[in-house]
VEXDREN-2710 file (C-alpha; in Angstrom, 1 decimal):
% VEXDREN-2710
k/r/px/py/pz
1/UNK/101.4/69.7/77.4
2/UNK/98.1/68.5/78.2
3/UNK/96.1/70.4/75.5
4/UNK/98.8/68.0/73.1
5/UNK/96.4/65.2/74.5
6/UNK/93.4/66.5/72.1
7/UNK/95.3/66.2/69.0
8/UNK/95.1/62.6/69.0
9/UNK/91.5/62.4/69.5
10/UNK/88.2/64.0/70.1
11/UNK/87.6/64.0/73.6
12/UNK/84.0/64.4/74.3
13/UNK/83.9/65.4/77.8
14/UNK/80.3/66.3/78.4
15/UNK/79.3/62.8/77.3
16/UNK/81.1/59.4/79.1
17/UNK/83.5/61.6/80.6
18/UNK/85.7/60.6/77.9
19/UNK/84.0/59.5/74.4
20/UNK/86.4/59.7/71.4
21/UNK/85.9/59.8/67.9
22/UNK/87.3/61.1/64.1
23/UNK/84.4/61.1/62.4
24/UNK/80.3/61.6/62.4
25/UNK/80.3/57.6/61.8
26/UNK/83.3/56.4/63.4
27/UNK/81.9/52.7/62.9
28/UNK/84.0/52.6/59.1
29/UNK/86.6/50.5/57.5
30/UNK/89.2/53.6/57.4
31/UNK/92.6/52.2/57.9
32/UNK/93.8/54.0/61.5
33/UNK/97.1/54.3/63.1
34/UNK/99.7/57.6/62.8
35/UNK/98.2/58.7/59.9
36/UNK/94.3/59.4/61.3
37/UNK/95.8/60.4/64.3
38/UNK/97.8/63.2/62.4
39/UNK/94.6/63.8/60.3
40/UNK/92.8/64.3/63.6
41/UNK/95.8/66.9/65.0
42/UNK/95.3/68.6/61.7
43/UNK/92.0/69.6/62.4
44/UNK/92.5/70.8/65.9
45/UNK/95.6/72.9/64.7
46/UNK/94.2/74.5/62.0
47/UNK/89.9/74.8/62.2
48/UNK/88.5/77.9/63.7
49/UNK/86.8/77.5/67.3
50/UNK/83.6/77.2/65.5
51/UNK/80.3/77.7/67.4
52/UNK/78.2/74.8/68.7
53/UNK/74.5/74.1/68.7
54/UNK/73.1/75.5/72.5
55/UNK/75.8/77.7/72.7
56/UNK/73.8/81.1/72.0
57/UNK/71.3/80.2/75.0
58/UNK/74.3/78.8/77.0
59/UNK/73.2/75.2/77.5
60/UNK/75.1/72.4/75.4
61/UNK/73.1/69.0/75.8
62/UNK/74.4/65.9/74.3
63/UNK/73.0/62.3/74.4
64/UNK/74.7/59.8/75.8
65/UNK/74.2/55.9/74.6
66/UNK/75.6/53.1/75.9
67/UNK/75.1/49.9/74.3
68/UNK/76.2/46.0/75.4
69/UNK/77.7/45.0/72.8
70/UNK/77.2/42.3/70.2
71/UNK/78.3/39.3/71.9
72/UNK/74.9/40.5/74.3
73/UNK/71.9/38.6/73.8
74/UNK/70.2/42.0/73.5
75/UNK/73.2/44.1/71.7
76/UNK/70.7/47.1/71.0
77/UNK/68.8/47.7/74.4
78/UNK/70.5/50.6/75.7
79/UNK/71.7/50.0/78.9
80/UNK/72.8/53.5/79.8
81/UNK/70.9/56.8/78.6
82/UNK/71.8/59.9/79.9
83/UNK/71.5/63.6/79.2
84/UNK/75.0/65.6/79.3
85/UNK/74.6/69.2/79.5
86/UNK/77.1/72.0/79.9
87/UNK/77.1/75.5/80.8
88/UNK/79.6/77.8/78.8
89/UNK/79.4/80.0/80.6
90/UNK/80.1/79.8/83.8
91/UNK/82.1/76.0/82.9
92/UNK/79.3/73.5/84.5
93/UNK/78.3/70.0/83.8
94/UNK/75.3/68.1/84.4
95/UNK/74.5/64.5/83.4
96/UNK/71.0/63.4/84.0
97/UNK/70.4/59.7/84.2
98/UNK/67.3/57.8/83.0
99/UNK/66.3/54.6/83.9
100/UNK/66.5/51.5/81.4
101/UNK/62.6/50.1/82.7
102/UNK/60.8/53.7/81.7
103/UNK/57.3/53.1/79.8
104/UNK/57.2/55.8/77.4
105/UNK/54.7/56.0/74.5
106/UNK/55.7/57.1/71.1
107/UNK/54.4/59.6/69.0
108/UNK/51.7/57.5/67.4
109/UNK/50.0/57.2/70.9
110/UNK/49.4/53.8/70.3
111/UNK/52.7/52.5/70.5
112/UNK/54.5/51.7/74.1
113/UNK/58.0/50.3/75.0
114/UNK/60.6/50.3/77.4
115/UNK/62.9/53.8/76.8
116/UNK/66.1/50.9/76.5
117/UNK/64.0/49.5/73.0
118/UNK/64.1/52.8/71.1
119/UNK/67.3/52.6/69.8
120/UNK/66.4/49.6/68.0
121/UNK/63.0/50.1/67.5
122/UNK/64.2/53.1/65.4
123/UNK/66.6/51.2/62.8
124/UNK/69.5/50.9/65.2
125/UNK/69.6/55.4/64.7
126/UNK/69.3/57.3/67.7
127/UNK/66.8/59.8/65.8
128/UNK/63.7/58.5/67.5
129/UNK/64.9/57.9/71.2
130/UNK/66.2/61.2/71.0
131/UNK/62.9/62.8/69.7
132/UNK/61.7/60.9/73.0
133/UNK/63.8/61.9/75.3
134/UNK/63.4/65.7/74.3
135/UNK/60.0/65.3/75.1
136/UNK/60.6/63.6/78.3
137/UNK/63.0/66.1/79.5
138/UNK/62.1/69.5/77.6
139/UNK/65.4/69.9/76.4
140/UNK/67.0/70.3/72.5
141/UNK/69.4/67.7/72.1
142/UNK/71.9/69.3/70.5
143/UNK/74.3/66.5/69.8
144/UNK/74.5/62.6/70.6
145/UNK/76.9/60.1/71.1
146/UNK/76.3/56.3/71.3
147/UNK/78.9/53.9/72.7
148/UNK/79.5/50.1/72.5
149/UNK/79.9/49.4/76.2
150/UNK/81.6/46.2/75.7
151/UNK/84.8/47.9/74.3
152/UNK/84.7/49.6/77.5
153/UNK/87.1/46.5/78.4
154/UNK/89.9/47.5/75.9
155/UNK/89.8/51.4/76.8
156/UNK/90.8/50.6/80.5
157/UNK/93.4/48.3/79.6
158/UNK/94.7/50.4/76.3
159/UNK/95.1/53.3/79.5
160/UNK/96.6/51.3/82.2
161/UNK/93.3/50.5/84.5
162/UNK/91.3/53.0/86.3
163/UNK/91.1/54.4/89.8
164/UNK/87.5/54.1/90.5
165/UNK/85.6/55.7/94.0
166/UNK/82.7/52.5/94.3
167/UNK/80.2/54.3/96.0
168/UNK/78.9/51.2/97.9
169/UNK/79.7/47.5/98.1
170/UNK/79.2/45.1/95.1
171/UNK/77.9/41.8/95.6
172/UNK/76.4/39.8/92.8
173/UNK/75.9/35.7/93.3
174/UNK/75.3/35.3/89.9
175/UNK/77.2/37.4/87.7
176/UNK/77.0/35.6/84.4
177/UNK/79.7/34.3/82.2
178/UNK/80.4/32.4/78.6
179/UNK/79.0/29.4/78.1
180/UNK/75.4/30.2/80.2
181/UNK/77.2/30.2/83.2
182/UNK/77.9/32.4/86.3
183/UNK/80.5/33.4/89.0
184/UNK/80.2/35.5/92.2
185/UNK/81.5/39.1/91.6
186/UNK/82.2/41.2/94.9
187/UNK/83.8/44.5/94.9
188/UNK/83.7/46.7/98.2
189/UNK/83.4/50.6/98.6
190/UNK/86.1/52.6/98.4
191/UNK/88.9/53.5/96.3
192/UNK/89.9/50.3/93.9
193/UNK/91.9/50.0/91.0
194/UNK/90.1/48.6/87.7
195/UNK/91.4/46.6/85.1
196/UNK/89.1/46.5/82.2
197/UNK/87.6/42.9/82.7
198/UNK/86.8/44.0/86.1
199/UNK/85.7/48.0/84.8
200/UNK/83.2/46.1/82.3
201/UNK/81.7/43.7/85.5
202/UNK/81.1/46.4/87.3
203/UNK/79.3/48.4/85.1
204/UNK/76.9/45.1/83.9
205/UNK/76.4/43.5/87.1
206/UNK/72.5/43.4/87.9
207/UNK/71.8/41.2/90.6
208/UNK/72.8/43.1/93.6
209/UNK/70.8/45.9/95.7
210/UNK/69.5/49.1/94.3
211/UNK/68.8/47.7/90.9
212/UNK/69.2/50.4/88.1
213/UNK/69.6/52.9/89.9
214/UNK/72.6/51.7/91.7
215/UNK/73.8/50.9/88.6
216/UNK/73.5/54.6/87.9
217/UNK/75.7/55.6/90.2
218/UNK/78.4/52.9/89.0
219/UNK/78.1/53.9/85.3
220/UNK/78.6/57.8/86.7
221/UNK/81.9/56.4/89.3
222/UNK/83.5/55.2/86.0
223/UNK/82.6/58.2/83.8
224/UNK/84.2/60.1/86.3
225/UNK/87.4/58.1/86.7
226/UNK/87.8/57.8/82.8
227/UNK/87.5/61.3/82.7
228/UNK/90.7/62.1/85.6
229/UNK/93.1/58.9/83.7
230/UNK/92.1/60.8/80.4
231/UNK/92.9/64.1/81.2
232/UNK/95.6/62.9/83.0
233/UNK/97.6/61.3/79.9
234/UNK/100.4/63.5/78.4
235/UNK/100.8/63.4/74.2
236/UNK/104.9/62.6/74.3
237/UNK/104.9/60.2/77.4
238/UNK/101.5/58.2/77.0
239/UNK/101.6/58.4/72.9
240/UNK/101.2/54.7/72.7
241/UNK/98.2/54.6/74.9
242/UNK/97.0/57.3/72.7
243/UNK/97.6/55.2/69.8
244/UNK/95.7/52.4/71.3
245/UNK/92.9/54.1/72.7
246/UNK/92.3/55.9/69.4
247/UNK/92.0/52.7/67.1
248/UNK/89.8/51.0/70.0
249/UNK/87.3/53.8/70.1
250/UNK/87.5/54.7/66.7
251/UNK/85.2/51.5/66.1
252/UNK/82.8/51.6/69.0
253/UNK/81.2/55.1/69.0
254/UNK/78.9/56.6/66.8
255/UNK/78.1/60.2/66.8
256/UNK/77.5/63.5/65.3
257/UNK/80.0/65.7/66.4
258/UNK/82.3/66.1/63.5
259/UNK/86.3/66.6/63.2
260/UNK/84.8/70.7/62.5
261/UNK/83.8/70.7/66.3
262/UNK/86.4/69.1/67.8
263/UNK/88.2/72.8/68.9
264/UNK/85.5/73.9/70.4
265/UNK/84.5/70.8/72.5
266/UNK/87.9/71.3/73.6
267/UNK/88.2/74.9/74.4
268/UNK/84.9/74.6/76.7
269/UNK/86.0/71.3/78.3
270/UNK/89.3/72.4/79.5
271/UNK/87.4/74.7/81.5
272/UNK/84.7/72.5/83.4
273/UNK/85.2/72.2/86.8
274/UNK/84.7/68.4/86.7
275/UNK/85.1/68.7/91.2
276/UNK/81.5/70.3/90.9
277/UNK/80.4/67.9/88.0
278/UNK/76.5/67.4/88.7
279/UNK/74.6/64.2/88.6
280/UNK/71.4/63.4/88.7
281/UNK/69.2/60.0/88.4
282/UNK/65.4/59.8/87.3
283/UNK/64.8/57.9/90.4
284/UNK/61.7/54.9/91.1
285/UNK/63.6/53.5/94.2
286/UNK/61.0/52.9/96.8
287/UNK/63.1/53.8/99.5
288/UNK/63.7/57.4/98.1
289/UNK/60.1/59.4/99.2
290/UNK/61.3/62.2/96.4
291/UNK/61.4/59.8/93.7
292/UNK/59.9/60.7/90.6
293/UNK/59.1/56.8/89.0
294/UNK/57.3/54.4/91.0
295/UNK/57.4/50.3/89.7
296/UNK/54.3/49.1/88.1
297/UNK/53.4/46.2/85.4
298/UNK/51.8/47.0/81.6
299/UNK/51.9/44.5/79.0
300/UNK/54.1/44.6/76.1
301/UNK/54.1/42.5/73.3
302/UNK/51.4/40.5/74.6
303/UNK/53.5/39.8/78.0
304/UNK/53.2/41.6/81.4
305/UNK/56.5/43.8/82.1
306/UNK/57.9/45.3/85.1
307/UNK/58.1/49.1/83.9
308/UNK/58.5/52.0/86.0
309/UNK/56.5/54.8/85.6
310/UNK/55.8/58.7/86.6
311/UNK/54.2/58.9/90.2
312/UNK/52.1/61.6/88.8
313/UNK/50.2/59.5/85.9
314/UNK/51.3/57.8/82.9
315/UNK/53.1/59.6/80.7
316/UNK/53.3/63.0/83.0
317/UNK/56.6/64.4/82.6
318/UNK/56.2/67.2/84.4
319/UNK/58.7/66.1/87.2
320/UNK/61.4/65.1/84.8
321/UNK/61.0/68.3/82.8
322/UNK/61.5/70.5/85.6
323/UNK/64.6/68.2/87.3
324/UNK/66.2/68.3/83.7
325/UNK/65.4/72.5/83.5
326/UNK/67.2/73.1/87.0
327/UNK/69.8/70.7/86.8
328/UNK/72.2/73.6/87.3
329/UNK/70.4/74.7/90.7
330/UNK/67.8/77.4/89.2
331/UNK/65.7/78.2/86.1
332/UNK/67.6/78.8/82.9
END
């Protein structure tokens, strides 16, 4: 029953463990409900298993956008880039993790921003972060997949809340809230169980230890338990979480991968051993001696900036390159 699941929607594994869409441009006015789903069911039923970009030199890569939404005050500064790669061959996935605060220069070499700025500084298009990211990691980017974080909320309610492993206690004083305000938020490590209010805290909450990085790991915790409550959901029993998920995440992701490559996406997902999923974080934590970014200010826009930077000289991406090469644990 559980391959049912992928008739309602696209289920893009590699990316946020469970990204949905049924269209290149999901962010439309198409009128959604039985009848897109059915549309959607049609098209895994009926289109070939047609071949995907990477897939002759076995390495997928898809990039992964996550946006804050536009009741942020800065609704198109990415706050989660990431590099999702599979494997067909022997059914592995790798997401690689950049930080939000890494100075990169654009191809004009006069130009310099934060990586979190390109979305917008290319017209609200992922074409020019991605050209920046393939430079910073050496990889194609086959595909891409950007997500309105905020709706984040609606997806763990529309499937029941989420069993999340928080890989270290959560304390923020000042976790903010409408009308300029703030509240504590405190979760502890361990197994908890996430309703989407609480799913979205966790994933924005700043003000604790570790800074981006920790909030790294957090964004990869709930990747991986949206991807188990996903897979998890059965097409006759869950149908009206279906339903609702579909419509949700119909208008909050934008990507490339059309209805033609939803079989495919399929027939390499159900394969990935997602017990050996593996991730990895750019890392410019100064308690890590093997990180690869070290924290440093530069002025942008006329104003210093806390930035982070390679260890090895501005704009040397040798260390990413070769983390982003290997991810799989050797040379490709």
């Amino acid at each position: 029953m559980r391959k049912w699941l992928f008739l309602a929607f696209i289920v893009i594994a590699v990316s946020f463990g469970a990204f949905f869409a049924s269209s290149g441009n999901s962010r439309d006015d198409k009128p959604l409900g039985i009848a897109a789903l059915a549309k959607t069911a049609f098209h895994f039923i009926t289109d070939a298993s047609e071949t995907l970009k990477g897939e002759p030199k076995d390495r997928i890569n898809v990039l992964i956008l996550g946006l804050p939404g536009e009741q942020n005050d800065a609704p198109y500064l990415t706050d989660t880039i990431m590099m999702a790669s599979i494997k067909p061959s022997t059914n592995e996935l790798a997401l690689l993790s950049l930080p939000r605060d890494l100075l990169v220069r654009l191809s004009d070499g006069k130009t310099h921003a934060k990586i979190n700025a390109l979305y917008l500084l290319g017209g609200k298009s992922p074409e020019l972060i991605r050209r920046t990211m393939e430079e910073l990691t050496g990889q194609p980017l086959h595909y891409f997949a950007a997500l309105d974080i905020s709706s984040i909320e609606q997806v763990v309610d529309a499937l029941g809340g989420l069993n999340v492993a928080v890989p270290e206690d959560v304390y923020d004083p000042a976790f903010p809230t409408p009308g300029h305000g703030t509240e504590v938020f405190a979760v502890q490590k361990g197994w908890r169980h996430f309703d989407g209010t609480t799913a979205q805290k966790f994933l924005r909450t700043r003000h604790g230890e570790g800074g981006d990085f920790a909030r790294m790991r957090r964004q990869q915790a709930v990747i991986e338990a949206l991807r188990k409550r996903v897979f998890g959901l059965n097409m006759l029993y869950d149908f009206p979480a279906l339903l609702s998920l579909y419509k949700t995440v119909h208008y909050h992701i934008q990507t490339d991968i059309d209805e033609n490559k939803i079989r495919r996406f399929y027939d390499i997902a159900k394969n990935i051993s997602y017990a050996t999923v593996r991730h990895e974080a750019v890392d410019g934590d100064p308690k890590n001696p093997d990180a690869l970014l070290e924290s440093a200010t530069f002025t942008l826009e006329g104003k210093p900036a806390f930035v982070l930077k390679p260890k090895t000289g501005d704009f040397d991406y040798k260390g990413i390159q070769e983390l982003a090469e290997n991810i799989f644990g050797g040379k490709l």
